[in-house]
C-alpha positions as CSV (number, residue, x, y, z in Angstrom):
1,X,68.0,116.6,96.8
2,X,71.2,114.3,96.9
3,X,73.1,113.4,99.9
4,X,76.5,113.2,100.3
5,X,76.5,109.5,100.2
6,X,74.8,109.7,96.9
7,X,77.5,111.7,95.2
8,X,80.3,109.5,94.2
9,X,82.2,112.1,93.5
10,X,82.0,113.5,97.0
11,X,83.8,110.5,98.6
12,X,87.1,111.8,100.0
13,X,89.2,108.5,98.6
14,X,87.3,109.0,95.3
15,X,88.6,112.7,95.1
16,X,92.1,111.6,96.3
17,X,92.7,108.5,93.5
18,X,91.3,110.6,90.9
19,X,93.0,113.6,91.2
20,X,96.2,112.2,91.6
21,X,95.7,110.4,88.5
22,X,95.1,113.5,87.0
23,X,98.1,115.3,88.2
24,X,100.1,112.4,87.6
25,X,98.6,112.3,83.8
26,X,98.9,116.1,83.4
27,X,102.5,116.4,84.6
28,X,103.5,113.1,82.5
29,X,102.0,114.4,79.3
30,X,103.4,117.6,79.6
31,X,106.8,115.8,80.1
32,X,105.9,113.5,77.2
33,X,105.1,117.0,75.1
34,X,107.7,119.1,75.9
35,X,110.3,116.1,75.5
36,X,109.3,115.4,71.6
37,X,108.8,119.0,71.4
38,X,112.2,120.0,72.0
39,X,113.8,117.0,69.8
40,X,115.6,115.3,72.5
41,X,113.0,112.3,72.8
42,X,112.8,110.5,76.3
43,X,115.0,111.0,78.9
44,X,116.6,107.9,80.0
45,X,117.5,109.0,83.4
46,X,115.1,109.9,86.4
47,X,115.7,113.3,87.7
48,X,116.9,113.0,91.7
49,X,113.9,113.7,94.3
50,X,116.2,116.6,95.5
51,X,116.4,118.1,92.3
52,X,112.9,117.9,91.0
53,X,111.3,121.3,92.4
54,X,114.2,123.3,90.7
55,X,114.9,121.4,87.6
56,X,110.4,122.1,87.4
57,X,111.3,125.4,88.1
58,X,113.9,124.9,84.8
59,X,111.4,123.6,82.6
60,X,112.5,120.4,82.2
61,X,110.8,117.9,80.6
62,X,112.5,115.0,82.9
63,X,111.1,116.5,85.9
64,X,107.8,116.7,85.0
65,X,108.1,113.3,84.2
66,X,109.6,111.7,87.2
67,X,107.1,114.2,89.3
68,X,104.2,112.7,87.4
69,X,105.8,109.2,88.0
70,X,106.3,110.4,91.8
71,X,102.8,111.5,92.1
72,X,101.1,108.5,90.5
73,X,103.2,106.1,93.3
74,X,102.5,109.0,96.2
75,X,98.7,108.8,95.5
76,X,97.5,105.2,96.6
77,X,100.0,105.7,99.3
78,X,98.0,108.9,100.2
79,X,94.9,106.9,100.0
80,X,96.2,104.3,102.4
81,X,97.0,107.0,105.0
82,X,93.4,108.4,104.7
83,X,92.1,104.8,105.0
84,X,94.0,105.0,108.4
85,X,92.1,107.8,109.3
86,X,88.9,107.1,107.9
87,X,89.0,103.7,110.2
88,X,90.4,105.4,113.0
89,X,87.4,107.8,113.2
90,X,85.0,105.5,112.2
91,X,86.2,103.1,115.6
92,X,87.8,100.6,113.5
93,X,90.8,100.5,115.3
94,X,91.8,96.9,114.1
95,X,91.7,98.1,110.4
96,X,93.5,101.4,111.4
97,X,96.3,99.5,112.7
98,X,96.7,97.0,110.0
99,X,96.8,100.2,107.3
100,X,99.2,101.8,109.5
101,X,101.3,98.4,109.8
102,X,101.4,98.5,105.9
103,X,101.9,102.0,105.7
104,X,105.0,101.6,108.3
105,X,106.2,98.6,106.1
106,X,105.8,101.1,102.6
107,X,108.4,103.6,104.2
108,X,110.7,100.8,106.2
109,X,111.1,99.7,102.6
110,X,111.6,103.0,101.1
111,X,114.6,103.2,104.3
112,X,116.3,100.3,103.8
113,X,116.1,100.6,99.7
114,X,117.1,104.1,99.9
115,X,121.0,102.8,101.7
């Protein structure tokens, strides 16, 4: 009998950066498909965040893109905020503080870019 620490593929930040490499993948090849597949060849703008759920919605090959390209920057973002947890229940405070300082620093940049 296996234990959980046994099965790679039971550890949570395992699970997390390999399925949002496979979303990410999926929704980019399906971009990449229905893109040549409809003769209009890459798009050469990103689709606006606001915008991507109904322009999916639409069928657009440039939203799937920019949400594949949205998903593969979300996921080690995601992993950093389960790190945080991870260290906060495991008693780490000191780590779970210096995730969450970097994690703060990730969106103050996102802020201040975003003006």
């Amino acid at each position: 009998m296996r234990t959980r620490d046994a099965v790679p593929s039971a550890d949570p930040d395992l699970r997390l950066l390999v399925g949002g490499l496979v979303i990410s993948g999926t929704l980019i090849g399906l971009g990449l498909v229905g893109a040549f597949a409809g003769g209009h060849g890459l798009p050469t703008t990103v689709v606006p965040l606001g915008q991507i759920v109904r322009r999916l919605a639409d069928g657009e090959p440039a939203a799937l893109l920019s949400a594949g390209f949205l998903c593969l920057i979300a996921t080690p973002v995601l992993r950093l905020a389960l790190s945080i947890v991870q260290f906060w229940r495991a008693g780490d405070r000191r780590f779970a503080l210096v995730a969450l300082t970097v994690l703060l620093t990730i969106f103050a940049g996102l802020v201040i870019g975003h003006r």
